[in-house]
PAGURO-912706 format. One record per residue (C-alpha): residue number from 1; residue in three letters; chain; y, x, z. Coordinates in steps of 0.5 Angstrom, whole numbers. Layout:
REM residues N
@resi=NUM&resn=ALA&chain=A&y=Y&x=X&z=Z
...
REM end
This chain:
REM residues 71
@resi=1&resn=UNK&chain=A&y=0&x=0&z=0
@resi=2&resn=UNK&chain=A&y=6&x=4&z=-2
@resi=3&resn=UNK&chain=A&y=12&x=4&z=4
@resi=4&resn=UNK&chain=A&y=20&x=3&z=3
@resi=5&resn=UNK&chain=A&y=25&x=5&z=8
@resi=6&resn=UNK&chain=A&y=31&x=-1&z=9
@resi=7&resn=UNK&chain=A&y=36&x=0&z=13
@resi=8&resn=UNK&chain=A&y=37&x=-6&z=17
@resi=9&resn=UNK&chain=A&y=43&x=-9&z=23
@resi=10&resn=UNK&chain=A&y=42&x=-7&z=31
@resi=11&resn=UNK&chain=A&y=43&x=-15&z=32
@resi=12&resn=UNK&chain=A&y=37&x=-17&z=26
@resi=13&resn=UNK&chain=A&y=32&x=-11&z=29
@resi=14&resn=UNK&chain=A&y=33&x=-15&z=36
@resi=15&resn=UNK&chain=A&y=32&x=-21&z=34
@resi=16&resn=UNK&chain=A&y=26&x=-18&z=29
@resi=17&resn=UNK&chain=A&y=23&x=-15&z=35
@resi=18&resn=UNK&chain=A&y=23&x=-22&z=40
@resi=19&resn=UNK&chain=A&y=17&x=-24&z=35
@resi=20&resn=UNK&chain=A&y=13&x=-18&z=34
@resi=21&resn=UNK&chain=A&y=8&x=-15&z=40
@resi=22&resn=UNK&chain=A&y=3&x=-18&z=45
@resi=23&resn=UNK&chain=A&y=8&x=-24&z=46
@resi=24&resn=UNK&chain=A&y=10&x=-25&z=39
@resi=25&resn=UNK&chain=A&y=8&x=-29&z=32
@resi=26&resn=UNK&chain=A&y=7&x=-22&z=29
@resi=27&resn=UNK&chain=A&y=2&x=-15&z=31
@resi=28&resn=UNK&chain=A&y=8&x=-11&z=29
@resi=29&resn=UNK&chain=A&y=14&x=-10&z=26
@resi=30&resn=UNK&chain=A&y=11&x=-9&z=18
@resi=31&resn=UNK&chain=A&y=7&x=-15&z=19
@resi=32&resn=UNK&chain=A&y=13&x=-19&z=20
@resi=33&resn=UNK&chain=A&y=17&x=-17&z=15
@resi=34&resn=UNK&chain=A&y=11&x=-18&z=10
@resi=35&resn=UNK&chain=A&y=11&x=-25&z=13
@resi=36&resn=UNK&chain=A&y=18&x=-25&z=12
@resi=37&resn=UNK&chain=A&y=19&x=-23&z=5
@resi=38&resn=UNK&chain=A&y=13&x=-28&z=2
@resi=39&resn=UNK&chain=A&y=16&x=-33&z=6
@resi=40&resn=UNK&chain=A&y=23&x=-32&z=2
@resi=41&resn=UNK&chain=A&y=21&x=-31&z=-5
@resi=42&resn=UNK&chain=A&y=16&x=-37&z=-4
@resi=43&resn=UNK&chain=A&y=22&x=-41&z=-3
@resi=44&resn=UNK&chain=A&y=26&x=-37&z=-8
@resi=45&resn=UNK&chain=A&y=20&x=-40&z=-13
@resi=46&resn=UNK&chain=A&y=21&x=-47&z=-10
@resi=47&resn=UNK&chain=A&y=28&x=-47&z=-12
@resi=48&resn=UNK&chain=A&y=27&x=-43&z=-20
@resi=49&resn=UNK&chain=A&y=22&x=-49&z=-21
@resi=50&resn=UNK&chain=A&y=26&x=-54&z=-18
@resi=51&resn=UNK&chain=A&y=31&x=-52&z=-24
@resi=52&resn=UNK&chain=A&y=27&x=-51&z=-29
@resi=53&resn=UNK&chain=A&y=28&x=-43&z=-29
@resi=54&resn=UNK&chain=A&y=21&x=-42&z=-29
@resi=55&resn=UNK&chain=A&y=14&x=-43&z=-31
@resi=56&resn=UNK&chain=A&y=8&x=-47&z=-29
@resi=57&resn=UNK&chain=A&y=4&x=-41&z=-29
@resi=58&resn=UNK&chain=A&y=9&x=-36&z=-27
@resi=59&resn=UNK&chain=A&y=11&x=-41&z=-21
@resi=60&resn=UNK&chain=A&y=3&x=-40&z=-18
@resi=61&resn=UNK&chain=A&y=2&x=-34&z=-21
@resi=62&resn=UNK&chain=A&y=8&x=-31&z=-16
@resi=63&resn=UNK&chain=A&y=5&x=-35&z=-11
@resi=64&resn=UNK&chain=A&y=-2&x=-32&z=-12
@resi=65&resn=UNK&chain=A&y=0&x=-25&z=-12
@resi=66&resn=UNK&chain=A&y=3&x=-25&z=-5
@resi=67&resn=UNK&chain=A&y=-3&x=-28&z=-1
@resi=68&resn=UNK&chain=A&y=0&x=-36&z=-1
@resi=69&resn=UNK&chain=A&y=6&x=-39&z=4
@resi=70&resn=UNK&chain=A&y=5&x=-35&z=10
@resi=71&resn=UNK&chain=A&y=6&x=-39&z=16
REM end
């Protein structure tokens, strides 16, 4: 799996890591921010079908490639 380096805000890391670890929805910081970005392009993908700006393949397809809708 190739890595990224993202340069993110003190307050956004924070609020981040209150949802990762023994407490929180996701093991670690990758595994939440993978969530996140499925979630976002799915809905990206919602919107783009919505107006027509995609196909039905390439809507499913996209969908697909990323696992599904995480929770």
């Amino acid at each position: 799996m190739p890595k990224i380096s993202v340069e993110i805000p003190a307050e956004l890391l924070a609020d981040l890591d209150e949802h990762v670890g023994d407490d929180g929805k996701f093991v670690n910081r990758s595994d939440a921010v993978r969530a996140s970005i499925r979630k976002n392009l799915d809905l990206l993908d919602e919107i783009d079908a919505r107006h027509d700006r995609l196909d039905g393949d390439r809507a499913s397809t996209a969908a697909e490639s990323r696992g599904g809708a995480d929770e």
